[in-house]
VEXVO-930211 format. One line per field, with one value per residue (C-alpha): z, y negated, x negated; residue number from 1; residue in one letter. Coordinates in pm, whole numbers. Example, Ala and Ser with C-alpha at 12.3 -4.5 7.8 and 13.67 -1.06 7.14 Angstrom:
// residues 2
Z = c(780, 714)
Y = c(450, 106)
X = c(-1230, -1367)
tido = c(1, 2)
marvex = c(A, S)
// end
This chain:
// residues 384
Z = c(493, 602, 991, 855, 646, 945, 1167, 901, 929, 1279, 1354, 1141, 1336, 1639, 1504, 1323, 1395, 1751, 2018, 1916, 1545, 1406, 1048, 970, 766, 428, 435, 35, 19, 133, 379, 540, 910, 868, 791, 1087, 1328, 1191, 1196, 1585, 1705, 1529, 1680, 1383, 1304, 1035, 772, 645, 364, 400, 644, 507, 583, 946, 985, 918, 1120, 1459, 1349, 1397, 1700, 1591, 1842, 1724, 1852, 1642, 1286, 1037, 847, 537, 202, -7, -15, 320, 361, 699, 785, 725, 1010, 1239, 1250, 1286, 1569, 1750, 1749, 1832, 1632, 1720, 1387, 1088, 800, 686, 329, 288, 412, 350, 557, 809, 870, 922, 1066, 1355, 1321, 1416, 1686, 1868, 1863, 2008, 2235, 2169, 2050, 1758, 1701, 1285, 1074, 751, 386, 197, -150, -198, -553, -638, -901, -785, -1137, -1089, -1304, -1351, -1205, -899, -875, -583, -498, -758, -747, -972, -780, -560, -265, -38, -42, -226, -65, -346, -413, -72, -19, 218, 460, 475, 500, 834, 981, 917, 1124, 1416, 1470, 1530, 1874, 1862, 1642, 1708, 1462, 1543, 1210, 849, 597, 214, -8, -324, -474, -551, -634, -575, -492, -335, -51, -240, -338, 57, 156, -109, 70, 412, 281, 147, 422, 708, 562, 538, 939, 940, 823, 1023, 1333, 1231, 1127, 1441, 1705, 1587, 1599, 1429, 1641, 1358, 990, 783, 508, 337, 172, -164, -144, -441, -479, -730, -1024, -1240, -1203, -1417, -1106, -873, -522, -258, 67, 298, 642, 432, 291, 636, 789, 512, 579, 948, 910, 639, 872, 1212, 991, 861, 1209, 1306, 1060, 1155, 1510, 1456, 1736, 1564, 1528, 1535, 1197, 1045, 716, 574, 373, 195, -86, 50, 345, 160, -201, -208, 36, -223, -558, -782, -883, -1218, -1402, -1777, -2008, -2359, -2588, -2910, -3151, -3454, -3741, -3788, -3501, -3149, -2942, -2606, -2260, -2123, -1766, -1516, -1415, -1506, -1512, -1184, -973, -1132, -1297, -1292, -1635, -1757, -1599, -1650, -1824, -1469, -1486, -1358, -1364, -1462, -1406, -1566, -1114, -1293, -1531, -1398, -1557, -1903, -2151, -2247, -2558, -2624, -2631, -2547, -2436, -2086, -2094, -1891, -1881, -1925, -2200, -2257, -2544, -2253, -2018, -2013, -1734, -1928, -2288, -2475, -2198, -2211, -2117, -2206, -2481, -2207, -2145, -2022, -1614, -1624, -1329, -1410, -1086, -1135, -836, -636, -661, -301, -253, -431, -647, -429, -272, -613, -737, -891, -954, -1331, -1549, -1212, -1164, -806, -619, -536, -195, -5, 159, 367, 391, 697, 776, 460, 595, 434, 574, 397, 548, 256, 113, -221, -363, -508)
Y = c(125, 202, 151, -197, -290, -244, -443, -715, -750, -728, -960, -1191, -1149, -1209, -1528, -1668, -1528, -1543, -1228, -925, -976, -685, -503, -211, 55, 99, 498, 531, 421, 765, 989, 1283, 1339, 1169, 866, 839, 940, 615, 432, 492, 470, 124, -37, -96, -1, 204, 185, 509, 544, 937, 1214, 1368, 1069, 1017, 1408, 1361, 1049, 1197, 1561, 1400, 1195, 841, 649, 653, 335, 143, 333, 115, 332, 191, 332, 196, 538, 743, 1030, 1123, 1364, 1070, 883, 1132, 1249, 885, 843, 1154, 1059, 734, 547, 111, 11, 131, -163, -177, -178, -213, -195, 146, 232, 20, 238, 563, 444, 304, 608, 842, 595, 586, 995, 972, 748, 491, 155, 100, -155, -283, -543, -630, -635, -905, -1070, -1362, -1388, -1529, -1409, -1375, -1308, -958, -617, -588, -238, -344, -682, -599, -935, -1093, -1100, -827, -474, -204, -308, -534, -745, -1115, -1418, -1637, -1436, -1517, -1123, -1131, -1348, -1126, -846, -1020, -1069, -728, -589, -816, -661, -313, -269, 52, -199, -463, -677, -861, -1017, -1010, -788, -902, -750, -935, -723, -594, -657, -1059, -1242, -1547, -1667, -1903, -1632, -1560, -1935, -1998, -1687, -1779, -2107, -1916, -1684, -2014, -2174, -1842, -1820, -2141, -2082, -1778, -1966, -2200, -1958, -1729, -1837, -1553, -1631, -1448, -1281, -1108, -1169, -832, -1050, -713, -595, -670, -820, -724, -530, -555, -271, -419, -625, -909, -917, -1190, -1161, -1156, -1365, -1180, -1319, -1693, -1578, -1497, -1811, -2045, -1835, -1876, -2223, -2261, -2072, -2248, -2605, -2498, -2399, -2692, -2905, -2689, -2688, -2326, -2053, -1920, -1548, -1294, -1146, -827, -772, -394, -330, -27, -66, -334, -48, 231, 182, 23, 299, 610, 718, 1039, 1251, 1482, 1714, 1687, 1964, 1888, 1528, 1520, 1283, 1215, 1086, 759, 721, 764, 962, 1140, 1262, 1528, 1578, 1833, 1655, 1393, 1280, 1556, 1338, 1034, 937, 530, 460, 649, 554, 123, 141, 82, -23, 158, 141, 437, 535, 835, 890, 1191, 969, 618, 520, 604, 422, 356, 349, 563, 406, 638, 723, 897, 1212, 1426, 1832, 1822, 1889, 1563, 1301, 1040, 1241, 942, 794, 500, 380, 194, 230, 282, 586, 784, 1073, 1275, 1639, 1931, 1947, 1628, 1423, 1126, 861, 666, 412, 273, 524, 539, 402, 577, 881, 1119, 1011, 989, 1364, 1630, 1983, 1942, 2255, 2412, 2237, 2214, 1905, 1818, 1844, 1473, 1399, 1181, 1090, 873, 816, 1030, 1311, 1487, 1664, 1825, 1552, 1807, 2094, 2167, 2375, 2722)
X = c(-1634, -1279, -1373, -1521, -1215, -977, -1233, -1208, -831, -821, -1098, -905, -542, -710, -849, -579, -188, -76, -19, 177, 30, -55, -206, -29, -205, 0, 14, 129, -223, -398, -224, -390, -444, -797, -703, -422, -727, -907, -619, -511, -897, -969, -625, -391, -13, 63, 412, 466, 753, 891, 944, 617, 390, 592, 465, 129, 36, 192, 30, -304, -196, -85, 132, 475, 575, 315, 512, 702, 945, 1026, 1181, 1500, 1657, 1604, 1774, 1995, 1702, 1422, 1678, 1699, 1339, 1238, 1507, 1397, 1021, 1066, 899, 876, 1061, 1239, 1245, 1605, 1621, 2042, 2385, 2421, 2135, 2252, 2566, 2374, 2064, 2347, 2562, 2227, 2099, 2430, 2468, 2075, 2199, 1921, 1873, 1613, 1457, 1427, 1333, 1490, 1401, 1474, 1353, 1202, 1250, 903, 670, 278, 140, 75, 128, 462, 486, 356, 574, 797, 920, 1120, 1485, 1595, 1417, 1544, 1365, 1542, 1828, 1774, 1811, 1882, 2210, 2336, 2337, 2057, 2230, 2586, 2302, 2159, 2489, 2563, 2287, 2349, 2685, 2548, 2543, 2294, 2045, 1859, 1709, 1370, 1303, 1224, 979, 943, 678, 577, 351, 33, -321, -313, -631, -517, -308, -46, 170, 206, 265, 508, 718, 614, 825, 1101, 1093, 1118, 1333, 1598, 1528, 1627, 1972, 1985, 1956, 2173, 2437, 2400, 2195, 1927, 1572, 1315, 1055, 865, 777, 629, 480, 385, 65, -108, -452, -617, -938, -1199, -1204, -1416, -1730, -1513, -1246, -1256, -1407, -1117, -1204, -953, -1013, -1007, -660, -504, -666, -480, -182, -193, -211, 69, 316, 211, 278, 601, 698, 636, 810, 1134, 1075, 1081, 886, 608, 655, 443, 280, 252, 107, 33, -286, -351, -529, -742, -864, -931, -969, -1324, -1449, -1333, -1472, -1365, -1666, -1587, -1829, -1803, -1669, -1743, -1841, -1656, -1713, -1439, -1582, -1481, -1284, -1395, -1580, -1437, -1589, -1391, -1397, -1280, -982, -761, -362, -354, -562, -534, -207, -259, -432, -137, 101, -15, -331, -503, -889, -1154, -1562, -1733, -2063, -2284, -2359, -2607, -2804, -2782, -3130, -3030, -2949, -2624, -2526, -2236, -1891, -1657, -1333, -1314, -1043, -914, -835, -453, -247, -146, -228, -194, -386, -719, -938, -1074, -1114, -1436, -1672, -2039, -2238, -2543, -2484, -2348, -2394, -2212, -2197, -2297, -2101, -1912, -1803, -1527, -1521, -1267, -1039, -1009, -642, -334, -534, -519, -170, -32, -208, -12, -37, 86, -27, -79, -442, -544, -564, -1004, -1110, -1157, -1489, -1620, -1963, -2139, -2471, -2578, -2394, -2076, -1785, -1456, -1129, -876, -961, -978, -659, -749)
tido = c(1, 2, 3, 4, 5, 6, 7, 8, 9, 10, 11, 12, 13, 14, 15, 16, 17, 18, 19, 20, 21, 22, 23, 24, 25, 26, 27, 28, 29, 30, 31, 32, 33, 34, 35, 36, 37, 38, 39, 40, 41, 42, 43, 44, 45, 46, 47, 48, 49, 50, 51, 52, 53, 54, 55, 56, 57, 58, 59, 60, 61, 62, 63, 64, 65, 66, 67, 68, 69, 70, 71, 72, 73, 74, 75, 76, 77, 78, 79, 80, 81, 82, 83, 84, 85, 86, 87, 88, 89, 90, 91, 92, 93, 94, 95, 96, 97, 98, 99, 100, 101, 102, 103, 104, 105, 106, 107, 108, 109, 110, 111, 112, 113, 114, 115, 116, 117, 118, 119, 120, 121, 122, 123, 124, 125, 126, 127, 128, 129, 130, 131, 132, 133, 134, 135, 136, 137, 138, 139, 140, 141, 142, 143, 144, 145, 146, 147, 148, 149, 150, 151, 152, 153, 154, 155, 156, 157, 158, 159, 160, 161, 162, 163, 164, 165, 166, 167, 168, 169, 170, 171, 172, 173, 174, 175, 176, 177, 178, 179, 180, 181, 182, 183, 184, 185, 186, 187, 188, 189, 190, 191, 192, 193, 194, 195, 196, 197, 198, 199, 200, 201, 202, 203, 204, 205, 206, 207, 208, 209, 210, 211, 212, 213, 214, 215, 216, 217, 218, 219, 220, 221, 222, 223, 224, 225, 226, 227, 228, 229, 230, 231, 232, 233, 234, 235, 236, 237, 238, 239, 240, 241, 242, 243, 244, 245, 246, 247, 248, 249, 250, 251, 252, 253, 254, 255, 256, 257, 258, 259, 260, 261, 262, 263, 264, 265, 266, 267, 268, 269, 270, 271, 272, 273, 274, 275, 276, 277, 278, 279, 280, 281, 282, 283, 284, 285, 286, 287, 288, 289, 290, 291, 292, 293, 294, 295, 296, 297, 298, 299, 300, 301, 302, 303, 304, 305, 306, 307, 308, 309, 310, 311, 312, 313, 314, 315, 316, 317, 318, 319, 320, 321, 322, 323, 324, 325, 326, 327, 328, 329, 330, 331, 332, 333, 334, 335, 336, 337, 338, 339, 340, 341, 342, 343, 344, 345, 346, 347, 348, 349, 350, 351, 352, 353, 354, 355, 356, 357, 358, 359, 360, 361, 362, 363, 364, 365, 366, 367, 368, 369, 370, 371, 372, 373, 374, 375, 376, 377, 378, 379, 380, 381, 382, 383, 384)
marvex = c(X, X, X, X, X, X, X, X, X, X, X, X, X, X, X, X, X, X, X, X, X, X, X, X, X, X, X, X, X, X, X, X, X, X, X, X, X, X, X, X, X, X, X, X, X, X, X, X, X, X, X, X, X, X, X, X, X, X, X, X, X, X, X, X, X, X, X, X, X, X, X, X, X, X, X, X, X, X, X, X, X, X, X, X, X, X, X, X, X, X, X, X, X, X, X, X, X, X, X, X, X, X, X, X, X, X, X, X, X, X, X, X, X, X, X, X, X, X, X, X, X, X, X, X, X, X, X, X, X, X, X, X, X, X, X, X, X, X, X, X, X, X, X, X, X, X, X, X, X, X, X, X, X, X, X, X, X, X, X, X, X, X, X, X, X, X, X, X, X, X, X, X, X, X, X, X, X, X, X, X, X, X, X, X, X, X, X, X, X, X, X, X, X, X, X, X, X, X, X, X, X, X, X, X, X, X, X, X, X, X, X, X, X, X, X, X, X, X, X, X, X, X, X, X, X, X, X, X, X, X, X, X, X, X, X, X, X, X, X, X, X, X, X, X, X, X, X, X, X, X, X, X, X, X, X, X, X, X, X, X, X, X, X, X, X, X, X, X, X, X, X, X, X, X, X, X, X, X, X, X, X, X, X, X, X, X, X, X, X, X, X, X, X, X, X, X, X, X, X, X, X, X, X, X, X, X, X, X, X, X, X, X, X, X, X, X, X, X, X, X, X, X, X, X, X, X, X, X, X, X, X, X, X, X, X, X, X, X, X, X, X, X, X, X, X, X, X, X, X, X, X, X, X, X, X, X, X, X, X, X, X, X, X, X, X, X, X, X, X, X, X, X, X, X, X, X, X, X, X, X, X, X, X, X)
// end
């Protein structure tokens, strides 16, 4: 499934954005060496976001020039790890960065190549947590202010830089390619004035991730490859109505890979009815390996994967092992009247779970498997 979701996207470049176009693998999404194996065998780029992730993809052999390093905070060390591996781009979040990132190329002697992060300032109607495009957010530098354009004339006065283009991310989980043309227009239309202001032409646009995946049976279907074939088209038109080169497209899925291809497998503990109020499912773990119901009420489908022909009739309330009020998987579901050691899938957990897992009340992390052709093998072991 993850092999067929990177053939997707890249089927789809090839089709629709010109040359040099590229998808690059989201990392936040699920890093461990695994994944950057797939990853450099099937062709794409990968972003990675901290010295850890950087680590990981060239530990298990990832080209370094085909790493975005982004982040809104990286450290000196984050620079000059980046710098000494050299990697193809680091996405240049602000001034401040600027200075070092220039200061540590020009002591390596090098000139690195970057793109930089601006806002759009446009809402795509998503969860507000994972709205990363509007004006007001640490990522980037907004164009609407007028602070992205002293930011871009900034960065082409460094002389150890050199600045190829633009990134914006709006967000996550959106099912529809509007949101992307209406910042493909904002996006033009700022490389307009660029060009006019300093001769600079974009080579590059990072439109960013966010296609959406389905969760529930109630979410809509998301026609990818139609979504980058409307986009293609909206950016090659506005191009053209500015008389503008068409530049070459990156966008970074994560979710959209790997998500649909994972699901978490727990046994159950105990079922606890309170009269009059609910009933709960307890499972074996939780909060610890996956935070995002409590953190924004996140849905999820659960399935009884050790009684699927029952009937079920129970409505329940999914919880986990942690000592933590907050600590659920899922409220007023359905199941059978469940059973100690029963096992419990919750599906599409494939994207962010195990990326965002903790060792809170000093639980060990689950072991990551991957399963092909109905056999199994251990890609993490589990923590003891």
């Amino acid at each position: 499934r993850i092999r067929a979701n990177c053939r997707m996207y890249l089927q789809a470049f090839r089709d629709h954005f010109g040359p040099g176009s590229l998808p690059l693998y989201a990392s936040k999404a699920a890093s461990f060496k695994q994944m950057y194996r797939i990853m450099a065998e099937e062709g794409m780029g990968v972003d990675v976001v901290s010295s850890g992730e950087l680590y990981t993809a060239l530990s298990a052999g990832f080209p370094a020039e085909r790493i975005y390093f982004h982040g809104n905070c990286k450290t000196d060390a984050d620079l000059a790890y980046g710098v000494s591996q050299g990697i193809g781009f680091f996405v240049a979040d602000n001034r401040e960065e600027l200075l070092a990132l220039e200061k540590t190329a020009a002591e390596a002697n090098v000139t690195q190549k970057i793109l930089l992060r601006v806002t759009p300032g446009i809402d795509p109607h998503t969860l507000q947590a994972i709205n990363t495009g509007r004006i007001d957010c640490q990522f980037g530098v907004p164009i609407e202010t007028g602070q992205a354009a002293r930011f871009v004339a900034d960065a082409l006065s460094r002389k150890n830089l050199i600045v190829e283009g633009f990134h914006s991310h709006i967000g996550s989980q959106i099912f529809e390619a509007e949101p992307f043309c209406d910042a493909v227009d904002i996006l033009l239309d700022f490389a307009q004035a660029m060009r006019q202001a300093h001769g600079f032409v974009a080579e590059t646009l990072n439109l960013g991730g966010g296609f959406g995946v389905r969760y529930l049976e109630s979410d809509p279907v998301v026609d990818i490859p139609g979504n980058i074939r409307a986009l293609a088209q909206h950016l090659r038109q506005g191009c053209a109505e500015k008389d503008y080169p068409v530049p070459k497209v990156l966008l970074e899925p994560g979710r959209s890979i790997v998500a649909n291809a994972g699901l978490t497998l727990y046994r159950v503990g105990g079922i606890k009815t309170i009269e009059g109020y609910r009933s709960y499912v307890t499972v074996n773990g939780g909060m610890t390996d996956n935070p995002r119901y409590a953190l924004y009420k996140a849905p999820y489908t659960v399935v009884p994967a050790s009684r699927m022909n029952d009937v079920r009739d129970l409505t329940c309330t999914v919880a986990g092992r942690c000592c933590e009020s907050g600590d659920l998987i899922q409220e007023n579901i359905q199941l059978p009247e469940m059973q100690r050691d029963d096992l419990l899938a919750v599906l599409t957990t494939g994207a962010y779970n195990f990326t965002m897992a903790s060792n809170y009340n000093r639980i060990g992390r689950p072991a990551v498997v991957f399963v092909k052709d109905g056999k199994a093998r251990v890609v993490v072991k589990r923590e003891t």
